[in-house]
FIKOLZA-1660 file (N, C-alpha, C; in steps of 0.1 Angstrom, whole numbers, plus 5000, padded with zeros to 4 digits):
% residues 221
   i   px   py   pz ch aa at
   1 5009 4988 5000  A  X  N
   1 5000 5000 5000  A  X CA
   1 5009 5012 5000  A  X  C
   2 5007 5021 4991  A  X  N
   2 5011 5032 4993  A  X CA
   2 5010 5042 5001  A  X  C
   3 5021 5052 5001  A  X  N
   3 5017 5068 5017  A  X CA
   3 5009 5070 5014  A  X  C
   4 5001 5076 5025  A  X  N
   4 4995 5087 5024  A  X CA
   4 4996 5102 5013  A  X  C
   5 4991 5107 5006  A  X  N
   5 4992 5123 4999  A  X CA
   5 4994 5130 5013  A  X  C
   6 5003 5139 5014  A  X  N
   6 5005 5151 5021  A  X CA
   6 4988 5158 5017  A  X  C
   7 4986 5167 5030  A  X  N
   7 4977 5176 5031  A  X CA
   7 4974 5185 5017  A  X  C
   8 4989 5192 5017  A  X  N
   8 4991 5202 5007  A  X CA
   8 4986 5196 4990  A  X  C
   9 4991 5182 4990  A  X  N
   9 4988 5175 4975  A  X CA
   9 4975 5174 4973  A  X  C
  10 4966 5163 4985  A  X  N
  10 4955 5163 4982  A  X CA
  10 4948 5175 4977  A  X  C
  11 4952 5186 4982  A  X  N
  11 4943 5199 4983  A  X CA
  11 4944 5204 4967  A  X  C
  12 4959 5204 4965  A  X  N
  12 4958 5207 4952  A  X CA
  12 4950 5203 4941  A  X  C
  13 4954 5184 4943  A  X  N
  13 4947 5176 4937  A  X CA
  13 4930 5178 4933  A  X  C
  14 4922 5179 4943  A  X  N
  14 4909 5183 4946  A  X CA
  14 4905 5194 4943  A  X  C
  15 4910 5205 4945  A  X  N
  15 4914 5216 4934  A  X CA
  15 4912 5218 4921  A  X  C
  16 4923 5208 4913  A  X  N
  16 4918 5206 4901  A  X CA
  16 4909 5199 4896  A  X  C
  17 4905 5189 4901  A  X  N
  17 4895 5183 4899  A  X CA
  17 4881 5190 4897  A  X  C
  18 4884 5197 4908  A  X  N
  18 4865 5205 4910  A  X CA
  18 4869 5218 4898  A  X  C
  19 4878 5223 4892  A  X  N
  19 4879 5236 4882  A  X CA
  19 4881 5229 4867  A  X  C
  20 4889 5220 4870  A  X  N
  20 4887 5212 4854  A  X CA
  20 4871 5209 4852  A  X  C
  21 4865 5199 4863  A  X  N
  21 4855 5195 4856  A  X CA
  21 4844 5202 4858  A  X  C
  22 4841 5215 4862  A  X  N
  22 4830 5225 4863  A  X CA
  22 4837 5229 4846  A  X  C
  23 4849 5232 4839  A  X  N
  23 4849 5236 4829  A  X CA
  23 4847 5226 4815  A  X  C
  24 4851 5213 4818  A  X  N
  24 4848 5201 4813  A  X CA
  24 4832 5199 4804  A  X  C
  25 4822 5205 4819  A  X  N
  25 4812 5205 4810  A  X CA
  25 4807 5212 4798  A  X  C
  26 4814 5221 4799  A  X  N
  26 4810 5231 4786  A  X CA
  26 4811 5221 4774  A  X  C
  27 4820 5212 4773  A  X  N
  27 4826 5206 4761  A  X CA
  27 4820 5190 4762  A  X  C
  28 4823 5182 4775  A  X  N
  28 4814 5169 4773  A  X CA
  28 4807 5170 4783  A  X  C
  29 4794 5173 4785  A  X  N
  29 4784 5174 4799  A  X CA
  29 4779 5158 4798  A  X  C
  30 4774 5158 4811  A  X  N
  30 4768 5141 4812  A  X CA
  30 4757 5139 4812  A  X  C
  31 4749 5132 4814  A  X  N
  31 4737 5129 4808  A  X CA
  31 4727 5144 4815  A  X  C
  32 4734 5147 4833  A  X  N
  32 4722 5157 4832  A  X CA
  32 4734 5165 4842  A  X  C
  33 4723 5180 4841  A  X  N
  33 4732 5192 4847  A  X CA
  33 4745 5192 4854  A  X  C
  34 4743 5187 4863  A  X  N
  34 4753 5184 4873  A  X CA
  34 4761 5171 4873  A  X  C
  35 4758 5162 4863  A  X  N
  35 4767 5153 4867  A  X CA
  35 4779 5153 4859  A  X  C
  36 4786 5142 4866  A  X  N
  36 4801 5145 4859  A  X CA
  36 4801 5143 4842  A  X  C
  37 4813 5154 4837  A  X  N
  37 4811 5151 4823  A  X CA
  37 4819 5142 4817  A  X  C
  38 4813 5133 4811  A  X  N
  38 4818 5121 4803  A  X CA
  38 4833 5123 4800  A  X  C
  39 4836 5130 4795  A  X  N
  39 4859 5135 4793  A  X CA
  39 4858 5146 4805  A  X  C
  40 4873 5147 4808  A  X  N
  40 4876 5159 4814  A  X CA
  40 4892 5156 4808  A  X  C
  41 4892 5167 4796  A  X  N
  41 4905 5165 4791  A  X CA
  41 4920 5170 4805  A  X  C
  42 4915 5184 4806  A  X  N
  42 4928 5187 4815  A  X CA
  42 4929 5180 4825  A  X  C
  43 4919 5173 4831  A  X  N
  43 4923 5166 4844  A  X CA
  43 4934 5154 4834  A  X  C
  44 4929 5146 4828  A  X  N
  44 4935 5133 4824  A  X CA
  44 4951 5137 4822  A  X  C
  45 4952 5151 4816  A  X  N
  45 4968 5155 4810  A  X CA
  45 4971 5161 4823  A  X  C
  46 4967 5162 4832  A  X  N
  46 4976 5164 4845  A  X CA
  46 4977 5150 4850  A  X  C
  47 4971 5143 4852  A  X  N
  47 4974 5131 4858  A  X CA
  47 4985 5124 4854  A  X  C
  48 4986 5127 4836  A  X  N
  48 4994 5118 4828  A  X CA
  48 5008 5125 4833  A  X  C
  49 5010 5140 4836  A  X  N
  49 5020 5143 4838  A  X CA
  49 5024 5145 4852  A  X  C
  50 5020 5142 4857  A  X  N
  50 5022 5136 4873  A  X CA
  50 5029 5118 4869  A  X  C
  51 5022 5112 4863  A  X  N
  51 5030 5098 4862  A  X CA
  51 5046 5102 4856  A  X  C
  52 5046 5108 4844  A  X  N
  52 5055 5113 4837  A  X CA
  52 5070 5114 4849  A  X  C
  53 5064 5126 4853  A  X  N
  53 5074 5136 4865  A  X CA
  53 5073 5126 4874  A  X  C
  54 5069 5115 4882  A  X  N
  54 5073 5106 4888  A  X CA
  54 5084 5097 4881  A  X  C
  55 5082 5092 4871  A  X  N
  55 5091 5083 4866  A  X CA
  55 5102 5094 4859  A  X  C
  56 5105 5104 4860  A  X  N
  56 5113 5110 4855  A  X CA
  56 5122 5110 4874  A  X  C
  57 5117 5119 4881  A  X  N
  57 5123 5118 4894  A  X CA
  57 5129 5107 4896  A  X  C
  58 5123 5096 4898  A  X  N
  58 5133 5083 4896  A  X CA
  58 5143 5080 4885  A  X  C
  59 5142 5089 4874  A  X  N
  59 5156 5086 4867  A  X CA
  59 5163 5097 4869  A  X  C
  60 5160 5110 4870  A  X  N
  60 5172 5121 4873  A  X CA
  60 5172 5125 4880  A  X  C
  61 5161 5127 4897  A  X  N
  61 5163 5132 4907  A  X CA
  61 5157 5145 4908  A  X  C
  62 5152 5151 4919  A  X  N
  62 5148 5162 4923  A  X CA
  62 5137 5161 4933  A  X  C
  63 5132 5172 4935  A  X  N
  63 5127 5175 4949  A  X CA
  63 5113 5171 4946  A  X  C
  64 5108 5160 4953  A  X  N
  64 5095 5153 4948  A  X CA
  64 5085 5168 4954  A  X  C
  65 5084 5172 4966  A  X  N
  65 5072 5181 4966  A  X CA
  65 5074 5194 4953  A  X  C
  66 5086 5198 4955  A  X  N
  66 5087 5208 4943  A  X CA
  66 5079 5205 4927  A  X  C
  67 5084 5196 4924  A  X  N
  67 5078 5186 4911  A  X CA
  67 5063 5187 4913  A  X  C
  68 5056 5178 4923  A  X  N
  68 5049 5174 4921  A  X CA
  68 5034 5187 4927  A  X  C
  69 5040 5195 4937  A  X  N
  69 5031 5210 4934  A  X CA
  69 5030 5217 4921  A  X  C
  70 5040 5220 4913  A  X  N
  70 5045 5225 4904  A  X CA
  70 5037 5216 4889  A  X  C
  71 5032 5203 4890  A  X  N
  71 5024 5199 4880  A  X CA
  71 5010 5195 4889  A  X  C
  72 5003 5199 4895  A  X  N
  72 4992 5206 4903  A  X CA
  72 4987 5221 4898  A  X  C
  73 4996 5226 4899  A  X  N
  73 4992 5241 4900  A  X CA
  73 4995 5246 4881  A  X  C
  74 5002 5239 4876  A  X  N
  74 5012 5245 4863  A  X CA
  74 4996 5248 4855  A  X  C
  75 4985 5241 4852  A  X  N
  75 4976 5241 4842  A  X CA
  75 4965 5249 4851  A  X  C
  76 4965 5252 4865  A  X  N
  76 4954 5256 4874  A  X CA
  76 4944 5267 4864  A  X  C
  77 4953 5274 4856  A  X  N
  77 4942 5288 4854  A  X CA
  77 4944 5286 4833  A  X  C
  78 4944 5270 4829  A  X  N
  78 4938 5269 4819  A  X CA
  78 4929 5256 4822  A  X  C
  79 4921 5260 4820  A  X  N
  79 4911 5240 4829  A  X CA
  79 4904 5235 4817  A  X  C
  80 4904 5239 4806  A  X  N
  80 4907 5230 4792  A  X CA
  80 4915 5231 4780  A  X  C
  81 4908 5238 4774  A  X  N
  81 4916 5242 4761  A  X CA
  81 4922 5259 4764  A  X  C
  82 4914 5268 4770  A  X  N
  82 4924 5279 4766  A  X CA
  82 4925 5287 4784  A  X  C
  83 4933 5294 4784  A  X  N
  83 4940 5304 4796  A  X CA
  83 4950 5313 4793  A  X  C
  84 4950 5321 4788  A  X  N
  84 4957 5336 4786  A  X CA
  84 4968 5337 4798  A  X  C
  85 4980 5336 4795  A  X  N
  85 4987 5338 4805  A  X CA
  85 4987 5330 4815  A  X  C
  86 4978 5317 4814  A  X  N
  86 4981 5306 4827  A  X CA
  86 4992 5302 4832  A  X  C
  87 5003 5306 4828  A  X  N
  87 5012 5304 4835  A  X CA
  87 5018 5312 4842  A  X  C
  88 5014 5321 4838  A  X  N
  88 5022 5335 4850  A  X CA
  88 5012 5334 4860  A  X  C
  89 4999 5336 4863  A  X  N
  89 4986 5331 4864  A  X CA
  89 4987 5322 4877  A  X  C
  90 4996 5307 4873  A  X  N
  90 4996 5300 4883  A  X CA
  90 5013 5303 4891  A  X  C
  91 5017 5310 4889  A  X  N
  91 5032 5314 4898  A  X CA
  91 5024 5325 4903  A  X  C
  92 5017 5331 4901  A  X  N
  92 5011 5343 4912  A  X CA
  92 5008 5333 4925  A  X  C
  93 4997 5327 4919  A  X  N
  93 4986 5317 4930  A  X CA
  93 4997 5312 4934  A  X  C
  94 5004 5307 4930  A  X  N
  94 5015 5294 4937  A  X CA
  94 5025 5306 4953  A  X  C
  95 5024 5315 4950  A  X  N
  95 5032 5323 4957  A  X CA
  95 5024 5330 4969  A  X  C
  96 5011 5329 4964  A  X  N
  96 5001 5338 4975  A  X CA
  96 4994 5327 4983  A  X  C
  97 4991 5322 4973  A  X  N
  97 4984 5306 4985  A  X CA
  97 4990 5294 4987  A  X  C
  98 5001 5290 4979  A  X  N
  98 5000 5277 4981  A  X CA
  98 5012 5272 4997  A  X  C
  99 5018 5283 5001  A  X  N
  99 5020 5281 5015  A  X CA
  99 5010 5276 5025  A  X  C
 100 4997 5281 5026  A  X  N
 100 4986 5282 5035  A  X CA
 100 4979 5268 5030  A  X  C
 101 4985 5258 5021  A  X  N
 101 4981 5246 5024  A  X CA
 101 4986 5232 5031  A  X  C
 102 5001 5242 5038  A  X  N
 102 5008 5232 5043  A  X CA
 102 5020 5231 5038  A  X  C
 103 5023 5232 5023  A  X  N
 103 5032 5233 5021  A  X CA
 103 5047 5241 5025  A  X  C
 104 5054 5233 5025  A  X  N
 104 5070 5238 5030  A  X CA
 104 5069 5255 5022  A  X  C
 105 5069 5264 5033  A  X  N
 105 5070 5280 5023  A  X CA
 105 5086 5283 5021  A  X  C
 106 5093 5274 5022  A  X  N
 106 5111 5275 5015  A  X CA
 106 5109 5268 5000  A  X  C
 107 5099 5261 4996  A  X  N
 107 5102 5258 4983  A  X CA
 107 5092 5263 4973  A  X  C
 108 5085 5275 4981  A  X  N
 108 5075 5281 4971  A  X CA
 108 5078 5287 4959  A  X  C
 109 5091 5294 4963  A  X  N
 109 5099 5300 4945  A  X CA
 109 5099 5293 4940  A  X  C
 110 5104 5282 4943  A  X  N
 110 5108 5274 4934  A  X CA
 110 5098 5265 4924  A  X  C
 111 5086 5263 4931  A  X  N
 111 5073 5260 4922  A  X CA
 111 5069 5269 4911  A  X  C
 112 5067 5288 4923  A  X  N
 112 5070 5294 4913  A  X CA
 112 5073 5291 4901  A  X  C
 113 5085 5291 4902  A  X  N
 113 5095 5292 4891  A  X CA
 113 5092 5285 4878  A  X  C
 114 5090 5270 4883  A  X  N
 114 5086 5257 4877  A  X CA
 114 5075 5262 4868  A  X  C
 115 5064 5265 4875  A  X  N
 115 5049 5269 4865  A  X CA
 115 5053 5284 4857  A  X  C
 116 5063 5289 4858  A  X  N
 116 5064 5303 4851  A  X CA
 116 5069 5299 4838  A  X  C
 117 5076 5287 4841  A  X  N
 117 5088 5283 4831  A  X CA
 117 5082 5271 4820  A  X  C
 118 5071 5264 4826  A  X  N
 118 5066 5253 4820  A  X CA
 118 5060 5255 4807  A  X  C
 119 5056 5266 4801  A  X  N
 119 5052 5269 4787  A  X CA
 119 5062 5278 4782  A  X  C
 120 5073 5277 4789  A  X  N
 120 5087 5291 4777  A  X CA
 120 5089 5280 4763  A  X  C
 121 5095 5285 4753  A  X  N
 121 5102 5281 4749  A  X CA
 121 5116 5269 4751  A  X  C
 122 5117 5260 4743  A  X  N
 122 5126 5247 4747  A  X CA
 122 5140 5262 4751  A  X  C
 123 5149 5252 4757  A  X  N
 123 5163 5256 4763  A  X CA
 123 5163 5268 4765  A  X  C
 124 5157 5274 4780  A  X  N
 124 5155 5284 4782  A  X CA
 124 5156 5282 4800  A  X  C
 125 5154 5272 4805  A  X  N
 125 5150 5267 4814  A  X CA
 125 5170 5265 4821  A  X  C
 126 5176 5270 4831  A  X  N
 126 5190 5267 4832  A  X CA
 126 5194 5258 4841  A  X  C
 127 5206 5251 4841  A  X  N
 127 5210 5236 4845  A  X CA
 127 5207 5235 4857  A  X  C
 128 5210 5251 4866  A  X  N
 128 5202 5246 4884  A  X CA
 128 5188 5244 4887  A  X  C
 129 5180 5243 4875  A  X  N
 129 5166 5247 4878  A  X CA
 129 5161 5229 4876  A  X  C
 130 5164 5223 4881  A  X  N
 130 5164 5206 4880  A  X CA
 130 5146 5206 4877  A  X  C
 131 5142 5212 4887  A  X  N
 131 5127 5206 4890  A  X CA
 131 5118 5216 4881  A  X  C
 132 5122 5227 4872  A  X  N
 132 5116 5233 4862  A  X CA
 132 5117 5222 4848  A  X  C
 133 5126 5221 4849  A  X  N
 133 5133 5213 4837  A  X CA
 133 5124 5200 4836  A  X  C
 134 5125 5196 4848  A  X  N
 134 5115 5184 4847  A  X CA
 134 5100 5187 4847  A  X  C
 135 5094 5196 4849  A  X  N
 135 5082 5194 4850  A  X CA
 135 5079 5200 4832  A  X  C
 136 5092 5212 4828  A  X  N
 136 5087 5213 4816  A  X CA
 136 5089 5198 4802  A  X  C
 137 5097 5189 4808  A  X  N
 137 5096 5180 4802  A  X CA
 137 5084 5166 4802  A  X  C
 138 5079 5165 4814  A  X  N
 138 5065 5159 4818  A  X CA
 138 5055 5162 4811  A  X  C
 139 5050 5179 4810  A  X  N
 139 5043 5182 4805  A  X CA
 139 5043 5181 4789  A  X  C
 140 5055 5182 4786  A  X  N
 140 5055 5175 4768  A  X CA
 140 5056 5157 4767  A  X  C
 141 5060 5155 4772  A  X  N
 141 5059 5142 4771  A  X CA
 141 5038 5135 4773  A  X  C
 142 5035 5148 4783  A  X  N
 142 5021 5141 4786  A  X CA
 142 5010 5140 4774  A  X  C
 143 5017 5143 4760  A  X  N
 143 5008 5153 4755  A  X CA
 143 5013 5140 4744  A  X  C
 144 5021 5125 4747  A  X  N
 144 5024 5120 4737  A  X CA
 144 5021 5108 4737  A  X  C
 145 5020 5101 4729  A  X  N
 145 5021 5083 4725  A  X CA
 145 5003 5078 4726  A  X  C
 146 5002 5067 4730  A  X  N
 146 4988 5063 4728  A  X CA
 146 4981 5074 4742  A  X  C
 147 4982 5079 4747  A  X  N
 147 4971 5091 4755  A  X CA
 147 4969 5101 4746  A  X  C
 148 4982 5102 4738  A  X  N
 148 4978 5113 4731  A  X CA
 148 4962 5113 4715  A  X  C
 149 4964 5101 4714  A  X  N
 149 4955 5093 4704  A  X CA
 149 4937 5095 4710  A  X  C
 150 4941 5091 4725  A  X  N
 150 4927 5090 4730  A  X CA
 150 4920 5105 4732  A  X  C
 151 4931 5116 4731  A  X  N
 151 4929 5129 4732  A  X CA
 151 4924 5135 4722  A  X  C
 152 4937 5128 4714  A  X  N
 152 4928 5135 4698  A  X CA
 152 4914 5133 4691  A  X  C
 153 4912 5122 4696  A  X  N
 153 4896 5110 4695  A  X CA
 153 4887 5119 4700  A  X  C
 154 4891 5115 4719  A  X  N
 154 4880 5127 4725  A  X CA
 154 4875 5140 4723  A  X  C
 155 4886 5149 4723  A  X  N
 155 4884 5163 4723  A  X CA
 155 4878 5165 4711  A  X  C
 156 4875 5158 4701  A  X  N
 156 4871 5162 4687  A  X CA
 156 4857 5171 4689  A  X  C
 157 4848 5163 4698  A  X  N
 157 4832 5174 4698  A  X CA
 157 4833 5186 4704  A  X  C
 158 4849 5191 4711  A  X  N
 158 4847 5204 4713  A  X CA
 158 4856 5215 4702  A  X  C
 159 4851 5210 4691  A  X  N
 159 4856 5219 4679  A  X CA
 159 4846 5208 4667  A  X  C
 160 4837 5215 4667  A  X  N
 160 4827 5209 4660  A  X CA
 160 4827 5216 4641  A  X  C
 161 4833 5222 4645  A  X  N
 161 4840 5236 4632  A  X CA
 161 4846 5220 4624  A  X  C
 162 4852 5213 4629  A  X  N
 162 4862 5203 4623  A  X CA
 162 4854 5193 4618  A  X  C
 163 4855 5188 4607  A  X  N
 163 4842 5175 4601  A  X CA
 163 4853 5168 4604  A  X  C
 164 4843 5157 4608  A  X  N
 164 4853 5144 4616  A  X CA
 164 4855 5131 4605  A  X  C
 165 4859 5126 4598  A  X  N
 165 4854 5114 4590  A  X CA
 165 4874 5107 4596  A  X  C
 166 4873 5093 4592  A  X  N
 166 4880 5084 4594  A  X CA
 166 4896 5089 4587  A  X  C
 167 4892 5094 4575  A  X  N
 167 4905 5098 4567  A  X CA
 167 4907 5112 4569  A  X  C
 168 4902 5119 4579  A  X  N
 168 4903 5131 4582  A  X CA
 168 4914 5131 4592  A  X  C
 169 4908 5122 4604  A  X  N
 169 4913 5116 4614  A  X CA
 169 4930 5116 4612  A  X  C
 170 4929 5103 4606  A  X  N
 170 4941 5098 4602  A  X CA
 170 4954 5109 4595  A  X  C
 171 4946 5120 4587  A  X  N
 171 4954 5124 4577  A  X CA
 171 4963 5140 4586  A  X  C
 172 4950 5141 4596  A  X  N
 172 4956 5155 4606  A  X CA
 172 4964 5145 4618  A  X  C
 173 4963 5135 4621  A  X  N
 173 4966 5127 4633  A  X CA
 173 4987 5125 4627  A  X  C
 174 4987 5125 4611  A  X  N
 174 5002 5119 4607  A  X CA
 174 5005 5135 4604  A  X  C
 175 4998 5142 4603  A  X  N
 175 5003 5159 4602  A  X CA
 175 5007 5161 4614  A  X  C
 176 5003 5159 4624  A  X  N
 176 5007 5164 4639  A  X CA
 176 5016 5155 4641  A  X  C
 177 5020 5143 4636  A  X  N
 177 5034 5138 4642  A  X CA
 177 5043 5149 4632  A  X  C
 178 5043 5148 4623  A  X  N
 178 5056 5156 4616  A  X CA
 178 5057 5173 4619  A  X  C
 179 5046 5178 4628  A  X  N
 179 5048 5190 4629  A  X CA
 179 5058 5189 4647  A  X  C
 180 5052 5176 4654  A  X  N
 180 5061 5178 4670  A  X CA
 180 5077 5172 4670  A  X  C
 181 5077 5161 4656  A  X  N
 181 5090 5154 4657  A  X CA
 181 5102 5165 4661  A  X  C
 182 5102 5176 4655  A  X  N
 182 5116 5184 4662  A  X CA
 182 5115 5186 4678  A  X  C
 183 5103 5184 4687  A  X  N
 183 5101 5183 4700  A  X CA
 183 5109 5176 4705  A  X  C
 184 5114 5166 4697  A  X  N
 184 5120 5152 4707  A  X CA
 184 5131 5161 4712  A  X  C
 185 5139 5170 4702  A  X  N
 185 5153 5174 4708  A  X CA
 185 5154 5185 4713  A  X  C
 186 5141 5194 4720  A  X  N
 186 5141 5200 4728  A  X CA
 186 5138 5197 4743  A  X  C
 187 5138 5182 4748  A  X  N
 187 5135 5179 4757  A  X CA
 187 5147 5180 4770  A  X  C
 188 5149 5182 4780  A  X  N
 188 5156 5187 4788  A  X CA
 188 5166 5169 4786  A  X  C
 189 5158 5158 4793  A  X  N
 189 5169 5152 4799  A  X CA
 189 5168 5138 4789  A  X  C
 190 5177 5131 4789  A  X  N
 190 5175 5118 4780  A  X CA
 190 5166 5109 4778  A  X  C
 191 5161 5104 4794  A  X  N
 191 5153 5099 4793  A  X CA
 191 5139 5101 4790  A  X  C
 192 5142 5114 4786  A  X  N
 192 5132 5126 4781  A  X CA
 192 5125 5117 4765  A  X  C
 193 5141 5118 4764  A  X  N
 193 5138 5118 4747  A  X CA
 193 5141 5111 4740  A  X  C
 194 5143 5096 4747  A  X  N
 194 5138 5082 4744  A  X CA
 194 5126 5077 4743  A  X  C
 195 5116 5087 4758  A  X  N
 195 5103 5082 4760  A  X CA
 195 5092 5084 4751  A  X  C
 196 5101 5101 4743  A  X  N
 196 5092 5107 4737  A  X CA
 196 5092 5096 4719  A  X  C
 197 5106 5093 4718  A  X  N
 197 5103 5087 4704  A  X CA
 197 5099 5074 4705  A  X  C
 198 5093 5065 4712  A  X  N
 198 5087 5053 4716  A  X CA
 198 5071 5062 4715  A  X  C
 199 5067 5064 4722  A  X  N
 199 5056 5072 4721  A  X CA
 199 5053 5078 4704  A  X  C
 200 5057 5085 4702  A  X  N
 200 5060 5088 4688  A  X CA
 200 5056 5079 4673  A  X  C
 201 5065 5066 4680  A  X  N
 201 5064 5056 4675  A  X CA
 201 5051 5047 4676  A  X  C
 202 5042 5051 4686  A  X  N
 202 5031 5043 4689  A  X CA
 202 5020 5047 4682  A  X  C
 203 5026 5063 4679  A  X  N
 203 5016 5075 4676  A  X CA
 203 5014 5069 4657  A  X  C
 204 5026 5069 4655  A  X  N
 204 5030 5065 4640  A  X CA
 204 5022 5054 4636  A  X  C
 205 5028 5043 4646  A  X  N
 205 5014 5028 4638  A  X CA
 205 5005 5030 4639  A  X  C
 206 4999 5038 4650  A  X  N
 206 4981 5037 4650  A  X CA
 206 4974 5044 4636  A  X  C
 207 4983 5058 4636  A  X  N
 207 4982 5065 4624  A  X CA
 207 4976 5057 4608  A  X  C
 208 4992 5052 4606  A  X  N
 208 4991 5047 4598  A  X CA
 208 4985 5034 4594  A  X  C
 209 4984 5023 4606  A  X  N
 209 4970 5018 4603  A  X CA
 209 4958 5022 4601  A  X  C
 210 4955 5033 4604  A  X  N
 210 4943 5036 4603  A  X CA
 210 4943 5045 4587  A  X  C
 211 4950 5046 4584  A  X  N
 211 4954 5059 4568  A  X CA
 211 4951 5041 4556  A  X  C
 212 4960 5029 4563  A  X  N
 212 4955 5017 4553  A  X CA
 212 4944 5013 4554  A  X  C
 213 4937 5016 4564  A  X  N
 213 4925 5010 4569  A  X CA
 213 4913 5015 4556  A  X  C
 214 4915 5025 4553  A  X  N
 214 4904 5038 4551  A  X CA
 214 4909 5039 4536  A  X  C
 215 4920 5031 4529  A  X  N
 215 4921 5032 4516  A  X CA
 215 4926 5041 4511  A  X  C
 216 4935 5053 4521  A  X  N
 216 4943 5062 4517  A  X CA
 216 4957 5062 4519  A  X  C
 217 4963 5050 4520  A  X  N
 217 4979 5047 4521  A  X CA
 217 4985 5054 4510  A  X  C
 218 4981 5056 4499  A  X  N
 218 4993 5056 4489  A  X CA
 218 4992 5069 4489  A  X  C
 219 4983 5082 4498  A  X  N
 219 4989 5094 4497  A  X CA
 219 4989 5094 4515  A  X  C
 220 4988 5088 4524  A  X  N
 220 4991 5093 4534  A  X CA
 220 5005 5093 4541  A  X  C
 221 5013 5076 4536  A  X  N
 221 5023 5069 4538  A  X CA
 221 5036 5075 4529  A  X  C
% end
């Protein structure tokens, strides 16, 4: 059995849950007003990047509360698809409240820091900032391989502007790999950017089975 969540995690955790999926509805609502909505995209891509930044901490190290407030709080003030400034947005909040949940107030900059830095541009991020680096690399990685597939699937009814057909699918699904491939080598740490082209790679078969599936191989391939 695993610890306990610290006070401060849970809180966060619970947090996002109740602001993702109040905004969730807008896009998949459930059968009736109030109940939970069928997707809740941001929650799922925080979760994924929470597994991410764990399995990354165990290969390069850093300060698990740092890390793991810092992908809590990083998406707080975009809770689906859009937020203006969410990241400056959540280094405010991270600095004014997230003391008063318990958390250690000596490593609040440093979360800070983490959420200010987690949507800059690649290599911008510098070699003492271990736990920025990592969370900016989590958060790209969360965004890949078969989760990313199920994302692309789901989120489709909240852009209804987009006609959906099978070879549509497939044909923007192999466009989006060749537009992130230079991503792989902006990733902070190695095991960064092993995980990402394995993923990549998962991204690629599904793709392209689905481009033969549908009778469009010989211009999708």
């Amino acid at each position: 059995m695993g610890k306990t969540a610290p006070e401060w995690l849970s809180s966060l955790r619970k947090d996002m849950e109740l602001i993702t999926e109040d905004a969730a509805r807008e896009h998949w609502p459930g059968p009736g007003v109030d109940d939970t909505p069928y997707y809740n995209y941001r929650l799922e891509h925080v979760r994924q990047v929470e597994r991410d930044a764990l399995r990354l901490l165990d290969e390069v190290g850093g300060d698990r509360d740092v890390v793991l407030a810092s992908v809590w709080i990083h998406d707080r003030f975009q809770p689906q698809f859009s937020g203006p400034d969410h990241a400056a947005l959540g280094a405010q909040w991270a600095r004014q409240h997230l003391g008063s949940t318990g958390f250690p107030q000596h490593k609040v900059e440093q979360v800070s820091f983490a959420v200010t830095m987690h949507s800059n541009e690649p290599h911008t991020i510098p070699p003492t900032a271990n736990e920025a680096r990592l969370l900016w690399d989590a958060d790209g990685l969360g965004k890949m391989g078969a989760a990313s597939v199920v994302v692309f699937l789901c989120s489709m009814t909240a852009f209804p502007q987009n006609v959906v057909t099978h070879s549509t699918l497939a044909e923007r699904g192999l466009q989006s790999l060749d537009d992130a491939r230079p991503m792989i080598d902006s990733f902070y740490f190695q095991p960064s950017r092993v995980w990402a082209e394995e993923r990549q790679r998962t991204e690629q078969q599904f793709y392209e089975a689905l481009a033969r599936e549908v009778g469009h191989g010989s211009h999708l391939l």
